[in-house]
C-alpha positions in Angstrom: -0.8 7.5 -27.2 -2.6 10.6 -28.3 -0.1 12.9 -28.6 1.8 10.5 -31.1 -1.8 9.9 -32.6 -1.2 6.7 -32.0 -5.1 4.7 -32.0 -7.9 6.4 -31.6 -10.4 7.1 -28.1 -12.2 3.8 -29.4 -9.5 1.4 -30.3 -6.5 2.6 -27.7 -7.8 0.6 -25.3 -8.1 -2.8 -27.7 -4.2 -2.2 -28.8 -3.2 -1.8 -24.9 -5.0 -5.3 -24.3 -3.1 -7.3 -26.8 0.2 -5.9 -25.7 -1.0 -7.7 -22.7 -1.9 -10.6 -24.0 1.2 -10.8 -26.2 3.3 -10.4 -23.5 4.8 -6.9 -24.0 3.6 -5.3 -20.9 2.7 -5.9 -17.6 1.3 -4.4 -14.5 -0.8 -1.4 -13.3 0.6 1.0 -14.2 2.0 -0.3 -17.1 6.1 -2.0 -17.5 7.3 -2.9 -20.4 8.7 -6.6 -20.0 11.6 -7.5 -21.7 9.8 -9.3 -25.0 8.2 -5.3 -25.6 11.7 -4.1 -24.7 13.5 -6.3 -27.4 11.2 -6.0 -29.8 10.8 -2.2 -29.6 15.1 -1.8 -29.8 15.0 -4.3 -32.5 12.8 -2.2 -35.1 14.4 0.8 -34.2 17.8 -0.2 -34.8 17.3 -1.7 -38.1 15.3 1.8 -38.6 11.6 0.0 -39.8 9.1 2.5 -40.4 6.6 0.1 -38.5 8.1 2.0 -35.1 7.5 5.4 -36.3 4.8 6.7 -34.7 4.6 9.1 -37.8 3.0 5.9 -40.2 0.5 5.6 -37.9 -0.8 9.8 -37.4 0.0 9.8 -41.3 -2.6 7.0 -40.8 -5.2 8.4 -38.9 -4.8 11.9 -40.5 -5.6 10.0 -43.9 -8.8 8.9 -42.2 -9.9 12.9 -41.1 -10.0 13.6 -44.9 -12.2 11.6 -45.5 -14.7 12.4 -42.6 -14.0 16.0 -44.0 -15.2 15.5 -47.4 -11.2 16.9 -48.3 -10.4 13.4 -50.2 -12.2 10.3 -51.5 -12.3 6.7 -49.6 -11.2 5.5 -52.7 -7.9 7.3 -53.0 -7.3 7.1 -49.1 -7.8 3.1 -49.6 -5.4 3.0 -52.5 -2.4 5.0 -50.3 -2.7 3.1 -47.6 -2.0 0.1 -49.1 0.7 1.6 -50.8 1.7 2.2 -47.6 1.2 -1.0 -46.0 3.2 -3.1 -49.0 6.3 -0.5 -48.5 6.3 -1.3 -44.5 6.0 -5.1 -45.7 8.7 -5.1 -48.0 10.9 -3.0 -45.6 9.9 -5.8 -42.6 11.3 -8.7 -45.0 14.7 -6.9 -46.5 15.1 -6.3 -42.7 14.2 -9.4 -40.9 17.3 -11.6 -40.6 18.7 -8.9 -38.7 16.2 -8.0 -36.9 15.7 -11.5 -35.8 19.4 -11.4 -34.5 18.8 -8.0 -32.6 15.6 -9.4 -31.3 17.8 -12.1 -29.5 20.6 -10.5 -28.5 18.8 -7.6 -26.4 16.2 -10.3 -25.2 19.0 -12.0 -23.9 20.1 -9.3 -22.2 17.2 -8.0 -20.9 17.0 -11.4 -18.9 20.3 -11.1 -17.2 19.6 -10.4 -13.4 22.9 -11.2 -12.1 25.7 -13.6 -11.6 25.8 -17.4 -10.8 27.4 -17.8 -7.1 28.5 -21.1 -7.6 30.7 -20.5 -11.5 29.9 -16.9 -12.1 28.0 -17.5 -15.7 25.0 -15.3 -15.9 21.7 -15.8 -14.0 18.8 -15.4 -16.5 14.7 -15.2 -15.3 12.6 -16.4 -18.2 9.0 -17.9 -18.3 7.3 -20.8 -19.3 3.4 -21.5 -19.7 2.9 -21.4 -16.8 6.0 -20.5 -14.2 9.0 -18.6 -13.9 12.3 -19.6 -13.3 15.8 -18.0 -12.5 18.8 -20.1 -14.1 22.6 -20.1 -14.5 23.6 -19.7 -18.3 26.6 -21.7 -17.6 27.3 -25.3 -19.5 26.9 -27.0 -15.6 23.7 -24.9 -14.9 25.0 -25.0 -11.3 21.5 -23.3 -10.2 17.8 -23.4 -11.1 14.8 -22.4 -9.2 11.3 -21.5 -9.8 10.2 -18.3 -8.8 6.6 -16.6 -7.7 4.2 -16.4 -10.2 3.2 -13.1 -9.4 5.2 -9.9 -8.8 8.2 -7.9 -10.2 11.4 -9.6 -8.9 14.4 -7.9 -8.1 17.8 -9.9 -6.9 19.8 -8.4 -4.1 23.1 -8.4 -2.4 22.1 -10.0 1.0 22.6 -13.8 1.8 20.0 -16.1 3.0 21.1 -16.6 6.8 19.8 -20.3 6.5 21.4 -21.9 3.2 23.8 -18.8 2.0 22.2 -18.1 -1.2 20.8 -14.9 -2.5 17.8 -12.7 -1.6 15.7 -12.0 -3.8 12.9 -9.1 -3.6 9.5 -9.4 -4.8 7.9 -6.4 -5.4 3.7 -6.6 -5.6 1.2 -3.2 -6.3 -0.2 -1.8 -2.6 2.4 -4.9 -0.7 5.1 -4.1 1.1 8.1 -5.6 -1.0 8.5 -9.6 0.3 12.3 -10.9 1.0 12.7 -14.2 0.2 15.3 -17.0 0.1 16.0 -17.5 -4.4 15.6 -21.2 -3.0 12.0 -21.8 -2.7 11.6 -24.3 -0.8 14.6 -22.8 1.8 12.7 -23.2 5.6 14.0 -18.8 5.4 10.6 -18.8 3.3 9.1 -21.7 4.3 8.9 -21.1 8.3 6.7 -17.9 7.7 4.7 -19.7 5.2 3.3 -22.6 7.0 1.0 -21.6 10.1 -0.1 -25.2 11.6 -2.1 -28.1 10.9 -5.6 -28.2 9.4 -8.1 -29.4 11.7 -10.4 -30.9 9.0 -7.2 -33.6 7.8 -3.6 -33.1 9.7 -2.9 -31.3 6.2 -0.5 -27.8 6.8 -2.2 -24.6 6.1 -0.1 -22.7 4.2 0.3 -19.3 2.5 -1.3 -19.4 -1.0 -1.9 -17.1 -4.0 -4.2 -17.1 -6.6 -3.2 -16.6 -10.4 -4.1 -13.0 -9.7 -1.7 -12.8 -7.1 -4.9 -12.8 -4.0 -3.2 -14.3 -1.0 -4.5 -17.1 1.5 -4.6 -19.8 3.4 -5.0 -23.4 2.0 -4.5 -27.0 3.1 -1.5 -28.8 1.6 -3.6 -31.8 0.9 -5.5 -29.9 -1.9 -8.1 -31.0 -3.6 -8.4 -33.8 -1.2 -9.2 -31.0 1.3 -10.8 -27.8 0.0 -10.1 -25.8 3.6 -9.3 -22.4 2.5 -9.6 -19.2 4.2 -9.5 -15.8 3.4 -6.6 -13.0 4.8 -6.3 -9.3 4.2 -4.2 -8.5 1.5 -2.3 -6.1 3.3 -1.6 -7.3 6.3 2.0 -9.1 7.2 0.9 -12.4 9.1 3.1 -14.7 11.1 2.6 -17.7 12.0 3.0 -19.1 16.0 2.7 -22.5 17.8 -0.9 -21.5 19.2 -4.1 -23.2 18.3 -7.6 -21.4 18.7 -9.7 -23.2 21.4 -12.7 -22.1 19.7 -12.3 -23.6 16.4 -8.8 -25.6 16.5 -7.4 -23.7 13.6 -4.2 -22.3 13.8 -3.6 -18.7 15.8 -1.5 -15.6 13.5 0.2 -12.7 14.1 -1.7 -10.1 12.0 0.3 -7.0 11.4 -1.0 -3.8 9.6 2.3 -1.1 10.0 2.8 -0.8 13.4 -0.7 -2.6 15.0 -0.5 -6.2 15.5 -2.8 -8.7 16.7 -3.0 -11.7 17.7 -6.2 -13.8 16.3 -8.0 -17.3 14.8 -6.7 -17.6 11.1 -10.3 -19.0 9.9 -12.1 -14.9 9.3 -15.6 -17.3 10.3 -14.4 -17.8 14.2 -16.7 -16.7 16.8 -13.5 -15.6 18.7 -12.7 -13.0 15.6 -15.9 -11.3 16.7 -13.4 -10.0 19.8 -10.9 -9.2 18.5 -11.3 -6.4 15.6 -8.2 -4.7 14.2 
């Protein structure tokens, strides 16, 4: 952004925010999802001057003459929104078409693959609050809500339990998680659900916060608020052992190529002998 003078040290960060919030970009570092995608192709294509960097470092070097005493605030003020009117008249000449480009390459972006029941194309999309994969196709032969968190990639492999299609979700400092495109397919399931939960009979199962934090809580939430804490990194897998300390369910805990074998609640005496 500062070699296209786009912003300046004080307001680059503000601009980078609301392309978050709008829904441009995501992650750390920074993707551009496929709303930002369309709507960056879409002005460029239809060739409006609001996506030329140029308007914005003619901008900003407008506001240097002023600090330098080389032009009055008056005049700057009066080209500027010149300026502005011309980009505003150039938007509305130009916006039936780039509505229509807006669409088609936001359509496209979407595409992740093909339906295996008709063929028609598999689209992800969002809404408030999820995210979905879905077939295109006038039977909509497949739908399925996806994880909240993480880029997701579809692959070539079958799920060895229902025959669907792998997907891959990719998550910052986690090794990338395979999973059945069937959420509720026991391929995901069976290494998501470690036991029962000694406060209720409720399972404990794999959780994630809106942030994407993982960890443990009781199915029968909010009648029970059992939750406990796991590190982020760490693969864990469940087994058919119970803790005789505590009576919560034992884990796998697996950090590259140590493993151990441990109390899931982090508060168990018994964790005190077992460190990894």
């Amino acid at each position: 952004m500062e070699k296209e003078r786009l912003g300046t040290k004080s307001t680059r960060h503000d601009i980078i925010q609301k392309l978050y919030d709008r829904g441009f970009i995501e992650g750390n570092p920074i993707r551009v999802k496929p709303l930002g995608m369309a709507m960056g192709e879409s002005l460029i294509t239809n060739s409006v001057a609001a996506a030329d960097p140029g308007m914005t470092a003619r901008l900003e070097e407008e506001m240097d003459y002023i600090a330098n005493g080389s032009r009055k605030k008056g005049e700057v003020i009066e080209d500027s929104r010149k300026l502005l009117l011309d980009l505003l008249d150039d938007l509305i000449r130009k916006s039936g078409k780039i509505n229509e480009k807006f669409y088609e390459i936001l359509n496209k972006e979407k595409v992740v693959g093909k339906c295996p029941k008709c063929g028609s194309d598999l689209v992800i999309d969002q809404g408030k609050n999820s995210r979905y994969i879905k077939c295109t196709g006038e039977s909509n032969d497949l739908f399925f809500y996806l994880p909240k968190t993480g880029k997701i990639e579809i692959t070539d492999q079958k799920c060895p339990v229902c025959g669907l299609f792998l997907i891959k979700v990719i998550r910052r400092g986690e090794k990338p998680e395979l999973r059945c495109v069937d959420p509720k397919c026991s391929f995901n399931t069976n290494r998501e659900v470690f036991g029962k939960c000694p406060s209720d009979g409720g399972m404990l199962v794999l959780r994630r916060s809106r942030m994407g934090t993982k960890f443990i809580g009781c199915s029968n939430f909010p009648a029970c608020k059992v939750t406990l804490s796991i590190p982020q990194k760490a693969e864990i897998i469940p087994t058919d052992k119970v803790c005789k300390v505590d009576g919560f369910p034992n884990a796998i805990f697996k950090f590259g190529n140590r493993e151990i074998e441990q109390c899931l609640n982090p508060k168990c005496p018994s964790r005190k002998e077992n460190t990894l």
